[in-house]
C-alpha positions, 0 to 999 in steps of 0.5 A: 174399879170406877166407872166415873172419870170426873166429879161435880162440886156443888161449891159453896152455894147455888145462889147466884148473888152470893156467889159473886160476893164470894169469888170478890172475897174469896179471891182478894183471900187468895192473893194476900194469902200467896203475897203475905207468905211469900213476903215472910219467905223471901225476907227471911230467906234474904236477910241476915238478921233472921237466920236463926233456927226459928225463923228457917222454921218459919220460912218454910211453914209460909211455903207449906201455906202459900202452897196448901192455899195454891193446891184448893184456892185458886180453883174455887173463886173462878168455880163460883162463877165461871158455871164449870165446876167439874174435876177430874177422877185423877185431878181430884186424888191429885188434890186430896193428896196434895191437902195432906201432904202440906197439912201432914208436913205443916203438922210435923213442922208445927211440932219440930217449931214446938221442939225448938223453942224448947231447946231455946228456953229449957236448954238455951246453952246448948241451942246453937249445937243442938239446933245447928243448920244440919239439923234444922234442914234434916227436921224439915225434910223430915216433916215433908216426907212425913207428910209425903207419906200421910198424904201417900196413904190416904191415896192408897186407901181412896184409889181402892174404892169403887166409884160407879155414880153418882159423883156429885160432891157436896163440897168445894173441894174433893176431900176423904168424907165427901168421896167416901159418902160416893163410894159404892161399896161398904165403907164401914171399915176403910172409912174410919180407917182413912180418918184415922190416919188424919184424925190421929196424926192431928191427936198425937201432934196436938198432945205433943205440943200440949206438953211441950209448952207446959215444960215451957211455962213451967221453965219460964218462970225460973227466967229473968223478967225481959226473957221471959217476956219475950219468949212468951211472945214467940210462944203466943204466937205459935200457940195461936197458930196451933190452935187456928191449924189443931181446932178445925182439924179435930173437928173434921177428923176426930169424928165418925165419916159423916157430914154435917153442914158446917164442914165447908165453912170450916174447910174454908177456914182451914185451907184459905182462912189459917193460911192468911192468919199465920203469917199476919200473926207472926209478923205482927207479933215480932219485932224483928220480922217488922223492922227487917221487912221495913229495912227491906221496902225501903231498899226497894223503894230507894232501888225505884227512886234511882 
């Protein structure tokens, strides 16, 4: 049972000239980051032309980020000069649940992402019906119930820890090792049990998607020069968005439940930074998404002009 009905984040850092230059920062990260992942969901939700199994994974992964970034980030920039930075006992597993669940179900659908663009070039003659609609709609709702579940777990495990002061965390956020530092009681077992469930999940992924691109490289090479260009480019860019996700995930959780000084500037980087990174690197790195998102300004712009 708790005693504490609320928790102080002591946030990035206590001065105030810094906190200012952080809230101007981190706010301008927080509004390109909604704007740049609804843009690639509202272009490939809108145009023809990307509607390719690829592309619907894509779609989606701009909704996991904008909404993982939507769950932590507004809250923190206001945090940083507004002076009220306390939360809620409920609003704080609210939030914990909310950051596994879109990290579990990014997780998965960076993995189903992994499976398609094996079908796509290790069995390219079958992609159409092994990758039919149906089933791309059954992966996604797959990876969110999957990440339902993760982020379920995690609340079972943090709602039977007693809470009887203090509750200042040294975070921005509320998250499994700062709350599990708070408890009142022995956490020797739950604790490693509670990042398991983050840690192995990120281990599991992480070697499945190893694998699958080595199969990958490994077929490319049997390709002609112009498929094996351009598969290359939609691998790179996934590869990098695995290693922005996996690296700091890894570091979180794959390690005893201590804290060390640079976990807030890597949960930035997880939960604002990456989020903001992943829709650049895709559009940039994509031809199509590039010339259908100029197609799309300019009937925006025409639409203004009349």
């Amino acid at each position: 049972m708790s005693n504490v009905t609320e928790f102080i984040l002591l946030g990035l850092t206590q001065d105030p000239g810094l906190q200012t230059l952080l809230f101007a920062l981190l706010l301008i990260i927080s509004l390109l980051t909604l704007a740049g992942n609804l843009l690639i969901s509202v272009t490939v939700f809108t145009s023809p032309a990307l509607g390719s199994p690829m592309y619907f994974f894509l779609s989606y992964l701009s909704m996991i980020d904008g909404f993982c970034s939507s769950s932590i980030a507004p809250k923190l920039p206001f945090d940083l000069v507004s002076g009220k930075n306390t939360i809620s006992f409920s609003g704080c597993m609210t939030q914990v649940f909310a950051e596994h669940f879109f990290a579990g179900a990014e997780i998965v659908l960076l993995v189903v992402m992994a499976y398609d663009r094996y079908v796509a070039i290790c069995k390219p003659l079958h992609y159409t019906t092994v990758m039919s609609r149906p089933v791309c709609a059954l992966l996604v709702g797959t990876a969110g119930a999957l990440g339902f579940l993760h982020g379920g777990i995690q609340i079972v495990f943090m709602v039977q820890l007693p809470f009887c002061g203090p509750n200042v965390i040294d975070h921005f956020m509320c998250d499994l090792i700062p709350l599990l530092e708070l408890a009142c009681s022995d956490t020797h077992t739950l604790g490693p049990l509670i990042s398991a469930n983050s840690g192995s999940l990120c281990l599991l992924a992480f070697l499945m998607l190893v694998a699958s691109y080595v199969v990958n490289l490994r077929s490319l090479r049997t390709q002609s020069s112009e498929g094996h260009r351009k598969a290359l480019s939609t691998c790179a860019s996934h590869v990098t968005v695995v290693i922005l996700f996996f690296v700091p995930c890894s570091f979180l959780y794959l390690r005893p439940t201590d804290s060390f000084p640079t976990d807030k500037a890597v949960a930035v980087f997880c939960t604002m930074v990456t989020p903001l990174l992943n829709p650049l690197i895709y559009t940039l790195r994509n031809a199509e998404v590039k010339n259908v998102m100029k197609k799309l300004w300019g009937q925006i712009m025409k639409t203004d002009d009349e």
